[in-house]
N, C-alpha and C positions, 0 to 999 in steps of 0.2 A: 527931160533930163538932158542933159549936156554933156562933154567933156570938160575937162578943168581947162580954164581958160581959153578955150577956144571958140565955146558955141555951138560946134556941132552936135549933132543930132546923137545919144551914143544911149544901147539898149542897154535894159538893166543885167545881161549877161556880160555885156563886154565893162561895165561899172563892174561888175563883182570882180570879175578878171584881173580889171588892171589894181583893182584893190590887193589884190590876192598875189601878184604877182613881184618878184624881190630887185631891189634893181644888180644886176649878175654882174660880173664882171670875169673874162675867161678868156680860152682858146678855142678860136670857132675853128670847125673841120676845116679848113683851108690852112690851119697852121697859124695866122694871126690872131693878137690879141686884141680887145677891145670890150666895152660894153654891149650887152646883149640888146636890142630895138624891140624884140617879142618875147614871147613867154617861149615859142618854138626855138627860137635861138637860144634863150638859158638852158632851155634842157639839150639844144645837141651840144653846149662846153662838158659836160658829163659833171665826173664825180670835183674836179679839181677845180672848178669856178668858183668864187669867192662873191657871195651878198654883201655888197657894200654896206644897204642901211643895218642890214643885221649886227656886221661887223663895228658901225661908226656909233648905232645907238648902245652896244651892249660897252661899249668901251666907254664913252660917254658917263653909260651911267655908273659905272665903275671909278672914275674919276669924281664925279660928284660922290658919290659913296665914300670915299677917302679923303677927298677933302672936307665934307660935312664932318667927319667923324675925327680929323686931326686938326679943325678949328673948333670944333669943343672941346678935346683933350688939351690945345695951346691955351686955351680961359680956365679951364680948369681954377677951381677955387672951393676950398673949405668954409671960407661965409656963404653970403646967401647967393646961389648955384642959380644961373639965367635960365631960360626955356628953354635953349640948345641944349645943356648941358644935363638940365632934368631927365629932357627927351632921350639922351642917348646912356645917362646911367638906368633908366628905366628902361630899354632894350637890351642892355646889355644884363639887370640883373634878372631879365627874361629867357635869354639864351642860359642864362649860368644856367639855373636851375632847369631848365628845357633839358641840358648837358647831364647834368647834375642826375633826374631822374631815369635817364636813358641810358648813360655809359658810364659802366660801374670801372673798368681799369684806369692806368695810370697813360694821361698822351696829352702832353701841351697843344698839341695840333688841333685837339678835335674843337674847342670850345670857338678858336678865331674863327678855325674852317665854318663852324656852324654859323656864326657871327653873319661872317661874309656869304655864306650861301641866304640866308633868309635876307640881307637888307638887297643885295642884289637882286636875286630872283623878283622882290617885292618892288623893287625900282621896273626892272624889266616890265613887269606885269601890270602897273599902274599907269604905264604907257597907252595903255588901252582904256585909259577913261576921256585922254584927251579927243575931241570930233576926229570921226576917224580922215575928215576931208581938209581941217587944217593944216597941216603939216605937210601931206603932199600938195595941197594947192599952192603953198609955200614954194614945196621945193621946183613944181612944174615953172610957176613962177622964175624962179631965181634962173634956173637951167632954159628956157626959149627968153629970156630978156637979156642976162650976161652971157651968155654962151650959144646961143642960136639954136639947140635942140630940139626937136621934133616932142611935143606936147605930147605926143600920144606913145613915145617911146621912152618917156619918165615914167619911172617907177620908183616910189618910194615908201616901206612898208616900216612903220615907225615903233612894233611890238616884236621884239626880239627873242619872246618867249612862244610865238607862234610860227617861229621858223624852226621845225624838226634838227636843224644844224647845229641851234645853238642849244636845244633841248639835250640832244645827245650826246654834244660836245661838253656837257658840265656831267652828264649820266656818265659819261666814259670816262673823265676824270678822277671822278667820287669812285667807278671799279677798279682804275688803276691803287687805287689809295689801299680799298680792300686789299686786290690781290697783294700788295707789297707790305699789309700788314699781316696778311695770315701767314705767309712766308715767315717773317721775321720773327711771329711771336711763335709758331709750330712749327717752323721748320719745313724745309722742302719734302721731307719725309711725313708731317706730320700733316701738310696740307694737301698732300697726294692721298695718304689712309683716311682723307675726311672726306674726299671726294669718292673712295674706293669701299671702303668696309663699314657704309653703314648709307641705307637704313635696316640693309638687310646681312645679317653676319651669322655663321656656324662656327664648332669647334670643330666640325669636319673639312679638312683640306681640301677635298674635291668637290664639297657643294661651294665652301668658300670661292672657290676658283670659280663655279658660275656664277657664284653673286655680284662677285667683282665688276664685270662687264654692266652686270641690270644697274647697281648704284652707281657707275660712273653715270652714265645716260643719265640718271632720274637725275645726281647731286650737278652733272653740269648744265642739265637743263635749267633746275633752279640757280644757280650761280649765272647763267647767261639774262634769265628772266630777269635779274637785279637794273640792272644798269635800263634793259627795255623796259619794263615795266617805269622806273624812273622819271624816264624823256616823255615817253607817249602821255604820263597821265598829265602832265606840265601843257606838253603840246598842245592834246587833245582837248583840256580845259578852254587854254586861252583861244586855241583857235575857233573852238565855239564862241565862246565870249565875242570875239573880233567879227566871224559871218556873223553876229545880231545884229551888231552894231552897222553892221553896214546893210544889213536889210530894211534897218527901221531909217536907214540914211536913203535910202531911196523911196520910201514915204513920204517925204519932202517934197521931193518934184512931179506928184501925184494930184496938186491939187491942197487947198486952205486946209480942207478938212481933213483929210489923212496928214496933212502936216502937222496940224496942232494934235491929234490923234499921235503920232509919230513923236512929238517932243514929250508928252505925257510917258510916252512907254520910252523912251531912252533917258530921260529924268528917272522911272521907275528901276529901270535896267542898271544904270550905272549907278543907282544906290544900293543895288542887291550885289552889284558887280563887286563890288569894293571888300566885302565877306569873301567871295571867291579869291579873287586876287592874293589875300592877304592868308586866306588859309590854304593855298596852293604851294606860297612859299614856304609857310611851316611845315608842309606835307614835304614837301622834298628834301628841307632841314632836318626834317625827324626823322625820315625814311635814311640819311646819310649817315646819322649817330647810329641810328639801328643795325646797321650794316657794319660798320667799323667796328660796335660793339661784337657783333659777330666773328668777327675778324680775329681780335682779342682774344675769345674764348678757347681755350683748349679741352678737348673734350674724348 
């Protein structure tokens, strides 16, 4: 086994490593800014360092998401309707009814928001069937030929759904949604007695009064659970999915036999993979409706 591009000798710890590793972008303890060289460096910029690839592929595929989906709306046609335009009225009359069965109120927001959370999530996630060594050989490539870069201090991690950052960052948005619909439709008064007076309630005043404290605890514990439970299962999915792929990628350099052995089981992987990926993002489309419908509810 190798490094990308360079030859050297590099063990299948320090391969998993720099797989694994985001390329960071921060403020090192001395006050300057710059790209992090090691994985030690991204963790001392702390919480306010910003993953490049995370940031460039999740954006990326957000752009392609809207323009795939606003050049079939510009063709749009009542005769006979081309393969783009099949393809995305048949997602979209998936989402309807996805919506449809799940959120019984009234809210123009939720069906787009669904929309966009499953083709993105799904963009995100299918990142991960491309070799997980293309892309960074790529960019190791481009970064020590135009730009003089130290090969071993590229990092480029090309699944945006296995950075916890961006897992949570879509989890904490979907809670933000909650919390400002339960407000609006109960009331600050009425989403404070949802979190207060139940699951345990008296018509006695003074047990009431101790009940009060035990259902806060229980109702925000589940209310915090939402958004965690969210990220992690997203996370936790793909980043399994991504350690296989790169363990059966070090197979490779083991020798004919584990190689072809190794292309068998990642041909077998990435055809099981494609099920995951694709019901990962429904899980977190359905898991958003279900919450918001929640939210709705007066009770």
């Amino acid at each position: 086994m190798t490094t990308e591009t360079t030859g050297e000798a590099l063990t299948a710890t320090g391969y998993i490593k720099h797989h694994l590793t985001n390329w960071t972008y921060g403020q090192f303890p001395d006050g300057s800014l710059g790209f992090a060289n090691t994985a030690a460096e991204a963790k001392s910029m702390g919480f306010m360092a910003i993953h490049v690839d995370t940031m460039l592929w999740s954006i990326t595929l957000g752009v392609l998401f809207l323009w795939l989906f606003w050049l079939a709306a510009s063709k749009a046609t009542i005769e006979v309707p081309g393969r783009l335009q099949n393809f995305v009225e048949w997602i979209v009359e998936f989402i309807d009814s996805s919506v449809r069965g799940s959120f019984t109120s009234k809210n123009d927001l939720v069906a787009p928001l669904a929309l966009t959370i499953f083709i993105w999530v799904f963009l995100m996630n299918f990142m991960d069937l491309i070799p997980v060594d293309w892309l960074p050989e790529l960019a190791i490539w481009i970064g020590s030929t135009f730009f003089g870069a130290d090969p071993h201090h590229i990092y480029f991690r090309v699944v945006p759904s296995t950075d916890p950052n961006a897992t949570f960052g879509m989890a904490i948005a979907v809670f933000f949604l909650v919390l400002y619909y339960s407000i609006k439709i109960k009331g600050i008064g009425g989403f404070v007695g949802e979190l207060t007076l139940q699951p345990f309630s008296s018509k006695n005043k003074v047990l009431q009064g101790v009940f009060i404290p035990i259902n806060f605890i229980l109702e925000f514990v589940s209310l915090i659970a939402k958004p965690i439970s969210l990220a992690l299962r997203l996370f936790g999915n793909m980043y399994a999915g991504e350690m296989i792929f790169i363990l059966i990628a070090i197979m490779f350099s083991t020798g004919w036999v584990f190689g072809i052995f190794g292309g068998f089981l990642q041909l077998g992987w990435a055809i099981f993979h494609i099920l995951i990926i694709t019901l990962q993002a429904f899980i977190f489309m359905t898991l958003t409706i279900v919450y918001l419908e929640m939210a709705h509810q007066k009770h």
